[in-house]
N, C-alpha and C positions, 0 to 999 in steps of 0.2 A: 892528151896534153893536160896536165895538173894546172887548174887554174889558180890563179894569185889570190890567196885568203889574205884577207887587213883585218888584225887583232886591233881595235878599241879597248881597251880596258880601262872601267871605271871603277873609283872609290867614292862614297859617298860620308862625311864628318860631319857632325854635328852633335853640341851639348845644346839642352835647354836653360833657360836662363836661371847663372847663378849656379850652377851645379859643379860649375871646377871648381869653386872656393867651397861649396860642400862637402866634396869628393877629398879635397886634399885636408881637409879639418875632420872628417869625418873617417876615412876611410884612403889612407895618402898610397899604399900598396895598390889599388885598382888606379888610384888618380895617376900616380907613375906608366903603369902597364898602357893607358889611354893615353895620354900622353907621347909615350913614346913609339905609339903608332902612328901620330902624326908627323915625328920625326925620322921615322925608319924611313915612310913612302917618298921622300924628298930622300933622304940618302944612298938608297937604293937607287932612284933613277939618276941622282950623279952619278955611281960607281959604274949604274948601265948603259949610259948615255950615247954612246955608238950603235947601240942596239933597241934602245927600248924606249918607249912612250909613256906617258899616262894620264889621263885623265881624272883630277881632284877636286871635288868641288867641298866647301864650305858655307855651312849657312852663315848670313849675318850676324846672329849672336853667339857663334863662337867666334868668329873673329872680334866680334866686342869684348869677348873673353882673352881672347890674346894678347887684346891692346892693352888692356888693362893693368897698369902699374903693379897693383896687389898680386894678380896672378902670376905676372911674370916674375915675383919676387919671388913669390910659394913655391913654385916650379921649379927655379935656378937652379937647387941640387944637384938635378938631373939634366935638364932640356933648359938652352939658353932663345928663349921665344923669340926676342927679335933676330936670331941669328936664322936660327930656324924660318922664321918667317922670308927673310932677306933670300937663302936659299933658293926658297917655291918661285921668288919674282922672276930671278934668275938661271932660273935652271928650263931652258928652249925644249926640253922633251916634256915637259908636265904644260898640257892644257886647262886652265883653272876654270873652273865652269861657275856659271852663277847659279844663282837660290834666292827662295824668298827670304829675309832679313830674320821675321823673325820664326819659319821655318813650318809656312801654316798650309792647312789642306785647301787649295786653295777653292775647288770648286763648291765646299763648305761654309765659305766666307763669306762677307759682303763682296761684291764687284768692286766695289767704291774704293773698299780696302786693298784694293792691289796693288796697284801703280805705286801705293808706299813702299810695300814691300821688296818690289820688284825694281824700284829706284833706289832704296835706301842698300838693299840688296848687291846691286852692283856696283854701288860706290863705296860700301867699307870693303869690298872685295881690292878697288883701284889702292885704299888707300893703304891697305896690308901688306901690298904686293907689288903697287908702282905699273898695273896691267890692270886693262879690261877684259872679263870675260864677253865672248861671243856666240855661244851656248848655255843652254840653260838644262837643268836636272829640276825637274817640281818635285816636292817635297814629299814622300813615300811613293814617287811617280803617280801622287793625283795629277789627273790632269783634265781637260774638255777643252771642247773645241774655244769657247767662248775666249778661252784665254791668250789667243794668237794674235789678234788686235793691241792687245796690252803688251804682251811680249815683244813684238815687231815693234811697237811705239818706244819702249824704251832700251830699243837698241839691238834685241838678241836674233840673230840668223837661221837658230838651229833649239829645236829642243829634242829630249831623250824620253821616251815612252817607251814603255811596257808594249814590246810584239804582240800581246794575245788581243792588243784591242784594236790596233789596225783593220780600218774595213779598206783596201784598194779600190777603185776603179774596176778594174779587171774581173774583183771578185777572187782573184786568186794572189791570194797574201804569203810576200816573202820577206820574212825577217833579215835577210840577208843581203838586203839594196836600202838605202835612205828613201822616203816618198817627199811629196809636197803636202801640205795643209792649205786648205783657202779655207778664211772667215771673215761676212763682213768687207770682201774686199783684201784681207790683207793677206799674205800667203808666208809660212815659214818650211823649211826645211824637219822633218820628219825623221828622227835617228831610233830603229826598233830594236829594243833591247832585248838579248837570245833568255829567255825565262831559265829553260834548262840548265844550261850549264853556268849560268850567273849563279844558283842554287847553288853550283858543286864549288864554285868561287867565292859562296859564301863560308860554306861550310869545311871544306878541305880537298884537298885534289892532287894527284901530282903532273907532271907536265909530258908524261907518254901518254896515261889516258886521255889528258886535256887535247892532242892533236889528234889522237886517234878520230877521239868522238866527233871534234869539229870536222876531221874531212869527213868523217861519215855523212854526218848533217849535209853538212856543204853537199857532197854527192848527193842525195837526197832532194834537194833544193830544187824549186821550179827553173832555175839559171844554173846550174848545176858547173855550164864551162866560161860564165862572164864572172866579170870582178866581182868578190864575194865578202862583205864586209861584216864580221862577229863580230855583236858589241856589248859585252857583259859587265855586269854593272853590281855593286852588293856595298854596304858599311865596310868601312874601311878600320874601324875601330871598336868596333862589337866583336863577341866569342872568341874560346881561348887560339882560335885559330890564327886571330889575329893579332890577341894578344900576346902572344906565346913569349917569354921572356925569355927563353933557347932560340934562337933569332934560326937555325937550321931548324928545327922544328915547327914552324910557323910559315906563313904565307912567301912570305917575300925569299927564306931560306930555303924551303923545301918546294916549294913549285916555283916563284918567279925569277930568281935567278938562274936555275938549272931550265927553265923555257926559253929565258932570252940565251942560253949558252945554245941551244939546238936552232936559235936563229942564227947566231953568229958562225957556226958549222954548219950551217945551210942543211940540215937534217929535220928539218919541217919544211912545208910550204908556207906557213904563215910568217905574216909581218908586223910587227907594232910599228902604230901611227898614231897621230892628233888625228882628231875627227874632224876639223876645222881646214888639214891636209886634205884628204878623204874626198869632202863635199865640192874642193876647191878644182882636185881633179876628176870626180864621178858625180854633179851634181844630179840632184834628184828630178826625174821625168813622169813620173808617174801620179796622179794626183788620189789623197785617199779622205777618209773619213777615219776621227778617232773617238771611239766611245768613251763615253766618260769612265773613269777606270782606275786603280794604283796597283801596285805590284803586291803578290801574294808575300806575305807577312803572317807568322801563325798559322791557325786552321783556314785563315782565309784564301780565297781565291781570286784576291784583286779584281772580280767585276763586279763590285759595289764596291759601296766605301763603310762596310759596317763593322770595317777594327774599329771606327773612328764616332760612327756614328747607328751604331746597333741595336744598344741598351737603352733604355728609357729615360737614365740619368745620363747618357754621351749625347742622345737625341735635345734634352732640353738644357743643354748645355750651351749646345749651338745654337739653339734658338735665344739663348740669355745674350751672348755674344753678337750673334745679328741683331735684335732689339739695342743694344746698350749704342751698340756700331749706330743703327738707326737714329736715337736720340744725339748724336755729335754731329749728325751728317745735315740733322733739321737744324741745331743750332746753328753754322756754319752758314744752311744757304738761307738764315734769316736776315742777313745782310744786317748782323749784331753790331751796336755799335759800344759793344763791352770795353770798360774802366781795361787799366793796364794789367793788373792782378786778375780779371775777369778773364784775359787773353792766356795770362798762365797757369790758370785753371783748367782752360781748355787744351792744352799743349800737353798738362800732365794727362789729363785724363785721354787724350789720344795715343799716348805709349803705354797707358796699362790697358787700352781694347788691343792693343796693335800683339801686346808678349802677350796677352789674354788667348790670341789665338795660333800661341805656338802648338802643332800637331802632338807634344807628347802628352799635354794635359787632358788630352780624349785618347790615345793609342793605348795608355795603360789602363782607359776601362776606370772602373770608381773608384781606385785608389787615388786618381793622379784631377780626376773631377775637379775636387776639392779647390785644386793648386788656379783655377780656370778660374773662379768663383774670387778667389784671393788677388784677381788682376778684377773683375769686375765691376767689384764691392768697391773699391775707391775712386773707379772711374763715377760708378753711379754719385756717388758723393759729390764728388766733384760736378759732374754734370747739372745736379741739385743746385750747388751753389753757383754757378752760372747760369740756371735758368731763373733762380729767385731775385738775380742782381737785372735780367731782365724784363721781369714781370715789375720790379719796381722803376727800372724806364718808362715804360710803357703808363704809370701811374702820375 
């Protein structure tokens, strides 16, 4: 008997701060192409809607990029943003998933720093979309165990991880069932993401091999005849694959619509679902450990974290960023009793540590250093003049 495969399919979006209004002032042909893959994945799952699913998530600062008056002006040519946006609230096959706000590695960060991220995170998601996410994507799928206390606390059920760093119980790891995590007491939901063929999802594929290869696997599998759930996951808006301006030559044209057409003639055994469906009817029984880990990116192999944190200048980078973090967290529990200008010193200075530790200003290595340095720098200032205004209390 052919057991029941559940296709998950993830996209993952995200600009760093400020970079659509660079993109479109700089260079407005890529800013179009990116763009409009944020609009295809909402069109496409209207057109598919009988048949298909998806799962989208966005970090916080591009949705601050959306909101944003300017942007939505520069854009209009092409893509109408709040229509576009209004679309994603309402369209019941697209699971919106949440993100850190402003898109950082998190097990790189201060602790302290999360709960921002991870609040602010899923409230511009409510407020783009009129919905709460109930799943979470970390950001290059960093992830550790540490993080499931905070996650649980601010609401989320389910997070999405990188299969190769699943330890089971058992010992005997299948990417193809959700687990449990316990930490601290709190336990989330476990979603392991298929490495392989998320790869071929990044890159290009078409939708005969795409079944092939999954029953194989499937077959393959420790559970080979229970419910069998593939959850691939890749940018949704990086390489020309995705960009493809031939809309049949591209992702959505050449493999995802001709896949959901061999589900809707029942000539695969797979199904697109929400993962939030999934867990609701197969939740998870198994309990695992997750090594601290992100997904392979580049030469890397996602069990460290040294896209991000490698080189000498990515390494003391984050340590500028944790120190600076540190400096706002003593003033804070000095139980200050700073002037009103003193308070909005410290406000500013807490959103340039917070974009300070968006993950692309370490992903790109010492070109992009620089940019990390440039949130800092004003925060230290700033910090100066609210610890000067305190030392003169104190006199």
């Amino acid at each position: 008997m052919t057991p029941q495969i559940y296709h998950a399919l993830g996209l993952h979006m995200h600009q760093p701060p400020g970079n659509l209004k660079l993109l479109i002032e700089e260079n407005p042909f890529e800013a179009e192409q990116i763009m409009r893959c944020y609009e295809r994945a909402v069109r496409y799952a209207n057109l598919l809607q009988d048949a298909a699913c998806l799962q989208v998530g966005f970090s916080g600062i591009l949705l601050e990029q959306f909101l944003d008056p300017e942007i939505i002006e520069k854009y209009a040519p092409f893509i109408n943003i709040p229509d576009m946006l209004d679309r994603y609230g309402k369209a019941n096959n697209i699971e919106l998933i949440g993100m850190g706000y402003y898109h950082p590695i998190f097990p790189l960060i201060p602790q302290r720093d999360w709960q921002e991220h991870l609040v602010r995170g899923k409230e511009i998601v409510e407020k783009a979309f009129g919905r709460s996410p109930t799943g979470f994507w970390p950001p290059e799928m960093a992830f550790c165990m540490e993080m499931i206390p905070a996650l649980v606390e601010v609401g989320y059920s389910y997070v999405v991880v990188d299969g190769v760093h699943i330890k089971p119980e058992s010992g005997i790891l299948d990417i193809y069932k959700p687990y449990r995590a316990t930490y601290e007491g709190k336990t989330i939901a476990i979603i392991p993401r298929e490495r392989d063929i998320s790869n071929a999802q990044e890159s290009g594929t078409d939708p005969v091999w795409f079944d092939r290869e999954v029953c194989q696997k499937v077959a393959h599998s420790p559970a080979p005849d229970a419910p069998r759930l593939v959850t691939t996951w890749s940018d949704g808006e990086n390489g020309g694959w995705f960009r493809q301006m031939h809309e049949q030559s591209g992702f959505f044209g050449h493999f995802f619509t001709p896949f959901i057409e061999m589900i809707r003639n029942n000539s695969t055994s797979l199904r697109s679902l929400k993962l939030s469906d999934y867990l609701q009817e197969h939740p998870p029984e198994e309990e695992a450990f997750v090594q601290t880990g992100a997904w392979n990116v580049g030469n890397t192999s996602g069990f460290d974290l040294s896209q991000w944190a490698g080189s000498e200048a990515q390494k003391q980078a984050v340590e500028t960023i944790c120190r600076v973090s540190d400096r706002y967290w003593k003033i804070v529990d000095s139980g200050n009793n700073l002037s009103a200008t003193g308070q909005q010193f410290l406000i500013e200075a807490r959103e340039w540590i917070l974009e300070g530790e968006t993950s692309c200003f370490l992903f790109w290595g010492d070109d992009w250093v620089p940019k990390l340095y440039d949130r800092t720098r004003p925060a230290e200032a700033l910090l100066d003049r609210v610890e000067s205004e305190l030392l003169a209390l104190t006199h």
